[in-house]
TIPA-334121 format. One record per residue: residue number from 1; residue in one letter; x, y, z of N, C-alpha, C, CB in turn. Coordinates in nm, 4 decimals, always signed. Glycine has a CB too. Example, Ala and Ser with C-alpha at 12.3 -4.5 7.8 and 13.67 -1.06 7.14 Angstrom:
% residues 2
LUMDREN   num   residu        n.x        n.y        n.z       ca.x       ca.y       ca.z        c.x        c.y        c.z       cb.x       cb.y       cb.z
LUMDREN     1        A    +1.3190    -0.5690    +0.7800    +1.2300    -0.4500    +0.7800    +1.3200    -0.3300    +0.7800    +1.1308    -0.4473    +0.9046
LUMDREN     2        S    +1.2850    -0.2250    +0.7080    +1.3670    -0.1060    +0.7140    +1.2900    +0.0030    +0.7870    +1.4084    -0.0598    +0.5725
This chain:
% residues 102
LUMDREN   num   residu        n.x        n.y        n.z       ca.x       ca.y       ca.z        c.x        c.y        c.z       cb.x       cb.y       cb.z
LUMDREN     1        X   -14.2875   +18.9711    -0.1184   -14.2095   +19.0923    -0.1182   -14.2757   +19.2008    -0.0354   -14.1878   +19.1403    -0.2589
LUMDREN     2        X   -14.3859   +19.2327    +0.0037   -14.4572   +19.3027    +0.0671   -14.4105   +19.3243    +0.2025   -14.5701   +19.2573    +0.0579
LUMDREN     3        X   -14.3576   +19.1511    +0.2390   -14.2814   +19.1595    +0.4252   -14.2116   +19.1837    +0.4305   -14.2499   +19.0779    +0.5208
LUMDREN     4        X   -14.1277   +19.2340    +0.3163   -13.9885   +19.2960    +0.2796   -13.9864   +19.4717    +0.3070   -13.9579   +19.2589    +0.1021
LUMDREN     5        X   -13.9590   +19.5231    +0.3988   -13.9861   +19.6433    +0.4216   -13.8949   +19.7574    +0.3152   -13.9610   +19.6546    +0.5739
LUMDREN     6        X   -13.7793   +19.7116    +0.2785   -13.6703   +19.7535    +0.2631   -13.6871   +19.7744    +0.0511   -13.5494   +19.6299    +0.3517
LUMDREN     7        X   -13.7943   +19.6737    +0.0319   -13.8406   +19.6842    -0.0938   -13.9808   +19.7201    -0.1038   -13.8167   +19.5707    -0.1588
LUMDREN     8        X   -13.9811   +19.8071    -0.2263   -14.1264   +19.8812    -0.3088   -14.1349   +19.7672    -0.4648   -14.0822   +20.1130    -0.3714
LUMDREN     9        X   -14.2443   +19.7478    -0.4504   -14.3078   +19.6598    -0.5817   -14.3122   +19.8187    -0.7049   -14.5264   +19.5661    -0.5286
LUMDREN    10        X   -14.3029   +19.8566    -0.7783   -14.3319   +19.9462    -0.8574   -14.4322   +19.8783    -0.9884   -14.1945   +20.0097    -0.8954
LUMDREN    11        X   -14.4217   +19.7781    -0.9939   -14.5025   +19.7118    -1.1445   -14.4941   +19.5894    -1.0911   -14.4249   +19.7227    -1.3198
LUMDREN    12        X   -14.6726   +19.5381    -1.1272   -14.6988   +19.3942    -1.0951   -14.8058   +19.3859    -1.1768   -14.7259   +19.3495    -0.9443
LUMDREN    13        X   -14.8735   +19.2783    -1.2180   -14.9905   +19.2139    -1.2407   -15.0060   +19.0899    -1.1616   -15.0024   +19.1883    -1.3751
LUMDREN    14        X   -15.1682   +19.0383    -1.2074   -15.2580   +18.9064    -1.1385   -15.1574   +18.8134    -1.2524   -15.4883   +18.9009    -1.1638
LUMDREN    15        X   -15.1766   +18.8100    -1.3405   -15.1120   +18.7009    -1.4691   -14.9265   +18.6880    -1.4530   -15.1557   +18.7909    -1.6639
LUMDREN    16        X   -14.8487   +18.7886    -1.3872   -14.7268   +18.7853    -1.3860   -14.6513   +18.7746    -1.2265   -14.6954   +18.9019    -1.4655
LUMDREN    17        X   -14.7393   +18.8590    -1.2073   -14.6642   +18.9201    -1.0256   -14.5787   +18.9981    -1.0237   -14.5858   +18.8228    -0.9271
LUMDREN    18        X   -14.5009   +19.0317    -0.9425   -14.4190   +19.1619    -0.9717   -14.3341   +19.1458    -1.0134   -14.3841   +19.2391    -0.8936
LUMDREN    19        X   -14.3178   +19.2592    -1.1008   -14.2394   +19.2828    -1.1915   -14.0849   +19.3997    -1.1971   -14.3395   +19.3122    -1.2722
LUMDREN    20        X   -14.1320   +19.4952    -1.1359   -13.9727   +19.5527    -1.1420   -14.0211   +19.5959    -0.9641   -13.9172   +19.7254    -1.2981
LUMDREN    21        X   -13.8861   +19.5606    -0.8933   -13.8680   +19.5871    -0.7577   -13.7662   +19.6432    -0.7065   -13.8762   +19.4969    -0.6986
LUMDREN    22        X   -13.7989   +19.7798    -0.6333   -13.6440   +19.8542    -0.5838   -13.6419   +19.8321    -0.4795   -13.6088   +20.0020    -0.5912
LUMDREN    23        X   -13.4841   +19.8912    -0.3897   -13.4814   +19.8966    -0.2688   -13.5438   +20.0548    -0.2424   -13.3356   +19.8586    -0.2189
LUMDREN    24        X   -13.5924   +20.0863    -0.1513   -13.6225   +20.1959    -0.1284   -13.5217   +20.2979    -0.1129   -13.6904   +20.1870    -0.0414
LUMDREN    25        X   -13.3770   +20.3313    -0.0681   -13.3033   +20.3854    -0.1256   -13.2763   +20.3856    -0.2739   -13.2293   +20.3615    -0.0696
LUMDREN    26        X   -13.3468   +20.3001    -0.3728   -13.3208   +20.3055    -0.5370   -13.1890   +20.2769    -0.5945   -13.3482   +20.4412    -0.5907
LUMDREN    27        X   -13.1424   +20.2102    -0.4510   -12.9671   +20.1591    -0.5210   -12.9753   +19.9962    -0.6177   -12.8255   +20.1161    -0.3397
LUMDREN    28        X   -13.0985   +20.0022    -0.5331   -13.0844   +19.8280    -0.6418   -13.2332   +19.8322    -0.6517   -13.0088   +19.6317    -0.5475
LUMDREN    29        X   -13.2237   +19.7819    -0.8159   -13.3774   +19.7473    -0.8816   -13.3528   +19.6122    -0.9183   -13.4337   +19.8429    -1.0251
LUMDREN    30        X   -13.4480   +19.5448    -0.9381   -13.4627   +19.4043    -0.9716   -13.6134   +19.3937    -1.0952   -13.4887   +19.3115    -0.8013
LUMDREN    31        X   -13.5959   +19.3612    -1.2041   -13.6745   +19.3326    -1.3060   -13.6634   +19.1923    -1.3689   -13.6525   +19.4277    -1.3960
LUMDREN    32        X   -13.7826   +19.1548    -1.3501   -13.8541   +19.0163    -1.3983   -13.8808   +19.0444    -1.5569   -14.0162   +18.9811    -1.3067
LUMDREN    33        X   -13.8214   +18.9127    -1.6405   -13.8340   +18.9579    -1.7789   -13.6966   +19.0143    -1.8039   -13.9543   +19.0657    -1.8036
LUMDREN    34        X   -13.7403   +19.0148    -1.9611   -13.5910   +19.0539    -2.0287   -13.6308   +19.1974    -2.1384   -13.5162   +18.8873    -2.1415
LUMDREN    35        X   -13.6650   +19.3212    -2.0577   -13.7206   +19.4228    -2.1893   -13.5980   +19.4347    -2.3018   -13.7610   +19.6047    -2.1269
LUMDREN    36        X   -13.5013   +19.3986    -2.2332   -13.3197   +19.4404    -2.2865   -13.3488   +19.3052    -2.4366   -13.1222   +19.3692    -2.0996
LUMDREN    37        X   -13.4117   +19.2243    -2.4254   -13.4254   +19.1454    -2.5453   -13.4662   +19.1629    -2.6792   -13.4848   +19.0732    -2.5209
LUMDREN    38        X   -13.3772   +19.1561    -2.7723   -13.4149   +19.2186    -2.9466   -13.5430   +19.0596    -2.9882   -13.1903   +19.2190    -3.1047
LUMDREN    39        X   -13.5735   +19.1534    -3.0794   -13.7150   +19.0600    -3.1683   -13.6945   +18.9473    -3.1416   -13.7335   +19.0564    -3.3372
LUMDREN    40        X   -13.6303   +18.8502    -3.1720   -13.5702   +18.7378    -3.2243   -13.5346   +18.6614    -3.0777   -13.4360   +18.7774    -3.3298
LUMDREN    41        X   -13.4828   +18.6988    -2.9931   -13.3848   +18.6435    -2.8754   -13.4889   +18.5216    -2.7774   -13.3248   +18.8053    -2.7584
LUMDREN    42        X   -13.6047   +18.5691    -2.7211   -13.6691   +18.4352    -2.6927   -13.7382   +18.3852    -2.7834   -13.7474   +18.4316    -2.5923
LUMDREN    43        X   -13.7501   +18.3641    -2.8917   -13.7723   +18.3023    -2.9652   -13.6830   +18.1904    -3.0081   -13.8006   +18.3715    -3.0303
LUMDREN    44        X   -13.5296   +18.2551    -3.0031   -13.4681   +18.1607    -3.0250   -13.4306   +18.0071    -2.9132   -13.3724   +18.2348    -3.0635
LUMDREN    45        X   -13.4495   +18.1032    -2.8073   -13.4766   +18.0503    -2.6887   -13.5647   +17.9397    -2.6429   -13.5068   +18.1338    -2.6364
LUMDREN    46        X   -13.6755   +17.9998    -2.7028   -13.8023   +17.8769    -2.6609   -13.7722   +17.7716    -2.7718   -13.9958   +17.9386    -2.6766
LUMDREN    47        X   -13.7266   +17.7635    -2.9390   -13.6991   +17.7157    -3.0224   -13.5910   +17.5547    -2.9566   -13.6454   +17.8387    -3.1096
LUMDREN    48        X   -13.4824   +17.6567    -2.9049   -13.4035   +17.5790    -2.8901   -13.4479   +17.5050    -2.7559   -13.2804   +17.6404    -2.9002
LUMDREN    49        X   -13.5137   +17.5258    -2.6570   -13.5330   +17.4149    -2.5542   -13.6823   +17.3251    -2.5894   -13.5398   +17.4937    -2.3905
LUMDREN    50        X   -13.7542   +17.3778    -2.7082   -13.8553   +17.3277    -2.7877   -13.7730   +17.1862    -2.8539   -13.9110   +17.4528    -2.9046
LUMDREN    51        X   -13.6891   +17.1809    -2.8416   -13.5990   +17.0954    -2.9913   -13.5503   +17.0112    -2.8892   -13.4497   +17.1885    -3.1117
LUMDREN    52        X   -13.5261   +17.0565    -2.7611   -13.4500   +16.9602    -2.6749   -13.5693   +16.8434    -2.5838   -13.3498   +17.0688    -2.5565
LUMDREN    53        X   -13.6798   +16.8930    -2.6509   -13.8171   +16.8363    -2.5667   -13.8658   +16.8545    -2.4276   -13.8139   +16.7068    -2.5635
LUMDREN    54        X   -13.8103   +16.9715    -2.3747   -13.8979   +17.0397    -2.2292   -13.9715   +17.1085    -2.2764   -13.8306   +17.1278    -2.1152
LUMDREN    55        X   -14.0498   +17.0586    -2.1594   -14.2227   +17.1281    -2.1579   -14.2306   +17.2521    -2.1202   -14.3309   +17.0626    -2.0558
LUMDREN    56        X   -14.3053   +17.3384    -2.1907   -14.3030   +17.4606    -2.1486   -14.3510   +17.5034    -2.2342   -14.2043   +17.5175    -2.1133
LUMDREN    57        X   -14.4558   +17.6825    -2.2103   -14.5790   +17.7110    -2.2948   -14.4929   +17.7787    -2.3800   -14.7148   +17.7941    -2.2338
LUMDREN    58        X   -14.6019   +17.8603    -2.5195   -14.5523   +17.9012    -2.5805   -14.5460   +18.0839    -2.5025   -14.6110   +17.8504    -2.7088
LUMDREN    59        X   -14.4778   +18.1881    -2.5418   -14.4597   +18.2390    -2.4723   -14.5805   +18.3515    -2.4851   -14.3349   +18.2546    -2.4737
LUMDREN    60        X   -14.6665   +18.4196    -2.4284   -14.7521   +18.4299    -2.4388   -14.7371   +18.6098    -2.5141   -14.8152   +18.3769    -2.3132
LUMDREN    61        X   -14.8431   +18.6357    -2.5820   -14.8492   +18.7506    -2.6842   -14.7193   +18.7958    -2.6940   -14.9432   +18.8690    -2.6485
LUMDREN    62        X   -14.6567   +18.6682    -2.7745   -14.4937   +18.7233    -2.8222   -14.5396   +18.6955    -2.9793   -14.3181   +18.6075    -2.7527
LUMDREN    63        X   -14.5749   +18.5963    -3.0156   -14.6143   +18.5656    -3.1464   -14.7633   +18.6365    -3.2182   -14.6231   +18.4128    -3.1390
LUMDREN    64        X   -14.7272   +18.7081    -3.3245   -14.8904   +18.7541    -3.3490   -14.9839   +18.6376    -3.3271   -14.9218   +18.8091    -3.5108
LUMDREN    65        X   -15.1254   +18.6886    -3.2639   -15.1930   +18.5613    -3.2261   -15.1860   +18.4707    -3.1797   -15.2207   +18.5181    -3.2705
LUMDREN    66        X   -15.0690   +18.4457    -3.0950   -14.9662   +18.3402    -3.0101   -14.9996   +18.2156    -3.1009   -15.0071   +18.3099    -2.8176
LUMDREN    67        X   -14.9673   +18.2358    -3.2320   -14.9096   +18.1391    -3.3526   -14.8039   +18.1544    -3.3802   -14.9603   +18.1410    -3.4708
LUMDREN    68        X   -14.7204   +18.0113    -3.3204   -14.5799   +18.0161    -3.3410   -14.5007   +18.0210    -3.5208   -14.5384   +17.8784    -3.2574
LUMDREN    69        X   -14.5832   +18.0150    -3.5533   -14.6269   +18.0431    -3.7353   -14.6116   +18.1746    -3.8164   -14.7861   +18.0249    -3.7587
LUMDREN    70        X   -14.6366   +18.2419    -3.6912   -14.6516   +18.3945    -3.7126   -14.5567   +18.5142    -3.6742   -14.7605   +18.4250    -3.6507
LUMDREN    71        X   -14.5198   +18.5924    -3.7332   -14.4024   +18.6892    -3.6724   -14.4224   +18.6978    -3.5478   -14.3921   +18.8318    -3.7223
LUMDREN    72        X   -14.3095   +18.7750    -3.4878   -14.2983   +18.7991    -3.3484   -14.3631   +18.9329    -3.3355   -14.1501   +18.7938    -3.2940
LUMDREN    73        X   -14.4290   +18.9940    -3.2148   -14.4837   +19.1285    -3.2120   -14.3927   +19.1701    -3.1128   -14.6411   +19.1493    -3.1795
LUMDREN    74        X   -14.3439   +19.3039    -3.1469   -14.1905   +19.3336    -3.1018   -14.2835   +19.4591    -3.0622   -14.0270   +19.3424    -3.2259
LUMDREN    75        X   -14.3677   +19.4617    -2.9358   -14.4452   +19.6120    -2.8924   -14.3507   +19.6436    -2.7653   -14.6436   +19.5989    -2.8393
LUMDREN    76        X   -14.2337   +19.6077    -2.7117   -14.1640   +19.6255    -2.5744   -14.0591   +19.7377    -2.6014   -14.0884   +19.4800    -2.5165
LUMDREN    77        X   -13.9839   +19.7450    -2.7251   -13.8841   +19.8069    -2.7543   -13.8620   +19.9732    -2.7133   -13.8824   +19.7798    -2.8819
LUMDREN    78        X   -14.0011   +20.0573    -2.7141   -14.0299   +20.1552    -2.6842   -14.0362   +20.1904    -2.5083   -14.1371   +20.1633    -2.7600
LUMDREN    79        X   -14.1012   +20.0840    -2.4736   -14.1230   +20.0723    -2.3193   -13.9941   +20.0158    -2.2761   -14.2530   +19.9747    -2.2710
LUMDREN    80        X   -13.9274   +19.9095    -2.3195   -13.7315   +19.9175    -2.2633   -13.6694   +20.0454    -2.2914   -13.6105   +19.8005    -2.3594
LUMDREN    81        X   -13.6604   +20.1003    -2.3775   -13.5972   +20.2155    -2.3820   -13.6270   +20.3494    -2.2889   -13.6112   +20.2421    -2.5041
LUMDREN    82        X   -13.7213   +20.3676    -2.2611   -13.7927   +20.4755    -2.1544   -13.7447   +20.4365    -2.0281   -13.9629   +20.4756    -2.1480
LUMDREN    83        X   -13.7762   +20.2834    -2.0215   -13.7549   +20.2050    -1.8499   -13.5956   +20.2667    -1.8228   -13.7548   +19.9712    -1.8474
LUMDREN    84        X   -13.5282   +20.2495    -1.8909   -13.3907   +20.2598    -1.8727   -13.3222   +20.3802    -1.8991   -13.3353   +20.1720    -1.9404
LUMDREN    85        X   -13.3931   +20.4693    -1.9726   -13.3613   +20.6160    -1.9282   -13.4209   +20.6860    -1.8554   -13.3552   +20.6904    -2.0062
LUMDREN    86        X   -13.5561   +20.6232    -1.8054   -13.5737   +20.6797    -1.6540   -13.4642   +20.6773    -1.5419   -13.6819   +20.6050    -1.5927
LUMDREN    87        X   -13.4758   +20.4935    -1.5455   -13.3602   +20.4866    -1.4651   -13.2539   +20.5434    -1.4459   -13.3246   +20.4151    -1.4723
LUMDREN    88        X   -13.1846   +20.5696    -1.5448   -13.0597   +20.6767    -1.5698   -13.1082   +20.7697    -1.5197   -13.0074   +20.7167    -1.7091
LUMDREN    89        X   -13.2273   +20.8658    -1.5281   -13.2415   +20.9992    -1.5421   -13.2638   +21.0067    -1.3409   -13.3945   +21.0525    -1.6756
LUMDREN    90        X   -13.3722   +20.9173    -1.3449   -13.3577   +20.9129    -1.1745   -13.2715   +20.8894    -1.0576   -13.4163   +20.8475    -1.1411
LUMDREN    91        X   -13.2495   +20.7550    -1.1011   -13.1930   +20.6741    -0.9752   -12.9977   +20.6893    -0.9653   -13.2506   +20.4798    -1.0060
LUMDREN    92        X   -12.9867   +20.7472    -1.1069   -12.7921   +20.7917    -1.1269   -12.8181   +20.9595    -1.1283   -12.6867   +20.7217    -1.3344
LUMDREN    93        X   -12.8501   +20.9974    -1.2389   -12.8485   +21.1660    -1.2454   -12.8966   +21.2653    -1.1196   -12.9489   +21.2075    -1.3653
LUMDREN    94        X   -13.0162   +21.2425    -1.1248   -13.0358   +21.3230    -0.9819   -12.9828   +21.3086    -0.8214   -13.1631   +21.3141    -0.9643
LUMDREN    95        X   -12.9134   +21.1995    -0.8304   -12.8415   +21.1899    -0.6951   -12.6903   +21.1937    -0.7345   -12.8815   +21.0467    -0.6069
LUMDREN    96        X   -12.6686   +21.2102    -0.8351   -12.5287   +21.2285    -0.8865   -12.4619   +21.4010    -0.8599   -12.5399   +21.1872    -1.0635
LUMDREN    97        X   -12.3376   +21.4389    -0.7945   -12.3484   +21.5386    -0.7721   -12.2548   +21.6254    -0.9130   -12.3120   +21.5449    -0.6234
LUMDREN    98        X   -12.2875   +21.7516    -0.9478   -12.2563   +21.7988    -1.1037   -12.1599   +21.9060    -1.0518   -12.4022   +21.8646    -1.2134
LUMDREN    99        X   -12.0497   +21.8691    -1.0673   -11.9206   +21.9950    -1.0754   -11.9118   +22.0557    -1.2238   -11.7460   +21.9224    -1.0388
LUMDREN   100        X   -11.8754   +22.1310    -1.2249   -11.8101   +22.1924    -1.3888   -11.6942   +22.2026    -1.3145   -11.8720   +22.3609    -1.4845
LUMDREN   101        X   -11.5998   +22.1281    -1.4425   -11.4209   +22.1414    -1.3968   -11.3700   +22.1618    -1.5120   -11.3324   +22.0044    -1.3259
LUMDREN   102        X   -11.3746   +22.3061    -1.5348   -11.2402   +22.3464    -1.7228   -11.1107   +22.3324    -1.6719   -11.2305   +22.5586    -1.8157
């Protein structure tokens, strides 16, 4: 994505890679991952392709102690909610133009 002139990396790691990517006009973002996902949703997910016998890890610090034994640690919910009223607040509101019409 880097030879991509037309896109900005905004969030990456070494363990993931990048993670949310705009166009530099900010008309289109692209996010890796699902923050939009409640407690439960890959879980049910990995469950059910767990049952169908594909290989694939467990999902990593989703489970306390990544023991599938163990509740889910639901620490994203705060950080989806911000992500997406930034977004709103930036990339729609401030380029949005504001009439008052009584």
């Amino acid at each position: 994505m880097e030879k991509v002139f037309e896109l900005d990396v905004l969030a990456d790691s070494l363990e993931t890679g990048a993670s949310i990517i705009v166009s530099r006009d900010l008309k289109q973002i692209f996010i890796a991952g699902h923050p939009e996902y409640n407690q439960e949703t890959l879980a049910g997910e990995y469950l059910r392709d767990y049952e169908k016998g594909l290989d694939q890890e467990l999902p990593k610090n989703y489970y306390k102690e990544d023991d599938i034994r163990n509740s889910v640690e639901m620490n994203w919910r705060g950080h989806s909610h911000l992500l997406f009223a930034n977004w709103i607040n930036y990339c729609v509101y401030q380029i949005t133009p504001y009439n008052w019409i009584f």
